[in-house]
N, C-alpha and C positions, 0 to 999 in steps of 0.2 A: 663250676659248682662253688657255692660259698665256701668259706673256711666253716670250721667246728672244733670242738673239745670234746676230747673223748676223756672220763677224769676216773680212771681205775683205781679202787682203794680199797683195803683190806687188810688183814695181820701178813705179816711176813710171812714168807714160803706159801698164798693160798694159791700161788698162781698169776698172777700180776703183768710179770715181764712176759712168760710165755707167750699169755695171751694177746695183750697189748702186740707183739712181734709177728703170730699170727696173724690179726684182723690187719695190721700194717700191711703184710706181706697180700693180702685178698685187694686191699684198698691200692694201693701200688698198681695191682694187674689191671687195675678198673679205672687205672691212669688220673688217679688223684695227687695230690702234692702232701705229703705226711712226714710228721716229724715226729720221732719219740723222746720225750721227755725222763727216763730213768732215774727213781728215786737215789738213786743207788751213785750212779753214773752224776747227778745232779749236786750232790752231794761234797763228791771230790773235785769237782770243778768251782757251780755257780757258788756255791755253799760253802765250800771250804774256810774250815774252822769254827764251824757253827758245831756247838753242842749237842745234846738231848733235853734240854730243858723246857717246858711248856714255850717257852718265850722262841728260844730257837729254831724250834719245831715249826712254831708258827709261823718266822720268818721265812724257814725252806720254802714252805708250802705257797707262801704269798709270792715269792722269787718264782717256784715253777708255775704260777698263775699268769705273773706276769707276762713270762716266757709266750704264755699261753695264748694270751691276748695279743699281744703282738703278730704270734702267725696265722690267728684265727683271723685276724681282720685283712691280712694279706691274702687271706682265700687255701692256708693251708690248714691239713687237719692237723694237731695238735694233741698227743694222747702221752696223756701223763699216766705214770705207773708208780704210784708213792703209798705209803702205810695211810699218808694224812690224815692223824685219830679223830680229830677235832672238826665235829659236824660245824661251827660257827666258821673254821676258815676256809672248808670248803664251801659253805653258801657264798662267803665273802666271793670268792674264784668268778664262783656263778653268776653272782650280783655283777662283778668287772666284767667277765666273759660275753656272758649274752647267752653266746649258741653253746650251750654245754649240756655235755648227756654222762649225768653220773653211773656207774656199772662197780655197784656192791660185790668184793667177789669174794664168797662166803666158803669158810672151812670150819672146822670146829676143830680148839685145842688140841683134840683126843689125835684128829687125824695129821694136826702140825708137827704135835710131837712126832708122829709116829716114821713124818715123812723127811725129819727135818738132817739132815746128815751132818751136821755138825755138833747136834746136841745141845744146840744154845735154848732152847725150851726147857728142856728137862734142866738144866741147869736153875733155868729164870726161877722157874716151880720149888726148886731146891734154896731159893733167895740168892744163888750165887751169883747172877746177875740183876744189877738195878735198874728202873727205869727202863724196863724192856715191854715194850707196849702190848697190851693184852692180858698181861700176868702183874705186874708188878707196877704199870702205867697205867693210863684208860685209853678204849678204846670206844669211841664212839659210833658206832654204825649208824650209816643212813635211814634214814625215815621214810624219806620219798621217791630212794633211786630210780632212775628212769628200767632202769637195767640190774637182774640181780640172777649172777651163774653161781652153780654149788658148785665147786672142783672134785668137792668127797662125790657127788655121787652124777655128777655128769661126765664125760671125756672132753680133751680140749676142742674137738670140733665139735660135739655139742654145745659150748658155751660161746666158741667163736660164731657157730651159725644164728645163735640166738641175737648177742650183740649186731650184727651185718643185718638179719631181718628187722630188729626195731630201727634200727639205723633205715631201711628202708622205708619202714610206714610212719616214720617221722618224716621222711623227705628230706634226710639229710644226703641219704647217699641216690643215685637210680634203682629200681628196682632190677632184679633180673628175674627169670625163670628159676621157680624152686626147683632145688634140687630133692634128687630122693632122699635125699636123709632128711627134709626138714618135711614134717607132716601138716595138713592143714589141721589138724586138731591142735597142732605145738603153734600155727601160725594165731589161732583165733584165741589162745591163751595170753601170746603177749596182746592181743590187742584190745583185750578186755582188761590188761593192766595199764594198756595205757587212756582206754577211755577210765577207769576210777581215778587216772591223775590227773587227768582232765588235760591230756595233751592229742587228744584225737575222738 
């Protein structure tokens, strides 16, 4: 199988790592070659001593593109799990990448706060912290995602199946036999989203 990018983006705590570690953990079984990228992880390492600054930001995100490219064309997959606000530098990613399949993965403030165990939202909200994306930064959501899971109101195997089936009517991954949890009415929704983007 060729390589690909999986490029998971959203506010902090929507869900991100999880899922990205899930569909890893599916893709691994189905004896693919997969690497995770973690914003997080990426950060204390490739990134180290990089800011919060527009500029900053940008550089993170262009370093885990990089990254990106690199193991996509080696024939691994490639699944970054980063905030990345800025709809321009992930097109950029896309633009270098080639095979990229963006995955929106959407929560709303109400339910970040609610989930968030540290309290660094309600703080944000409070102005006590600055430059914290979403509240006091911008955040840019996707336009055209290939892929887009709610976390408030799906479970993470609802989102992880969803992710794996478009992966498979894109032809990036083999198909397999549906399982019971995935319905053909859930199967013939993403495929009506992917024919209005005109990828099938």
């Amino acid at each position: 199988m060729k390589g690909f990018t999986l490029w998971f983006t959203g506010l902090s705590g929507a869900g991100k790592s999880e899922l990205s570690k899930r569909v890893e953990q599916v893709l691994l079984e189905r004896g693919l070659k997969v690497e995770i990228l973690d914003g997080d992880v990426v950060r204390k390492n490739l990134s180290k001593g990089l800011g919060f600054s527009k500029e900053d930001r940008d550089t993170n995100i262009k370093r885990i593109g990089f990254v990106c490219q690199l193991l996509t064309r080696n024939d691994v997959v490639a699944i970054a799990a980063a905030i990345s606000p800025y709809r321009e530098i992930r097109d950029y990613n896309r633009n270098m990448i080639g095979r990229f399949v963006e995955i929106f993965v959407k929560c709303s403030i109400n339910e970040l706060t609610r989930r968030d165990p540290k309290g660094l939202y309600e703080k944000a909200l409070k102005g006590e912290i600055k430059n914290f994306t979403g509240i006091s930064d911008p955040y840019e959501e996707p336009l055209k995602p290939e892929i887009i899971v709610d976390t408030e109101k799906e479970t993470e195997e609802e989102s992880a199946n969803k992710i794996l089936k478009t992966l498979e009517l894109l032809g990036y991954i083999p198909p397999t036999e549906i399982s019971d949890d995935y319905t053909p009415e859930e199967e013939d929704k993403i495929k009506d989203r992917l024919k209005a983007l005109g990828y099938i």
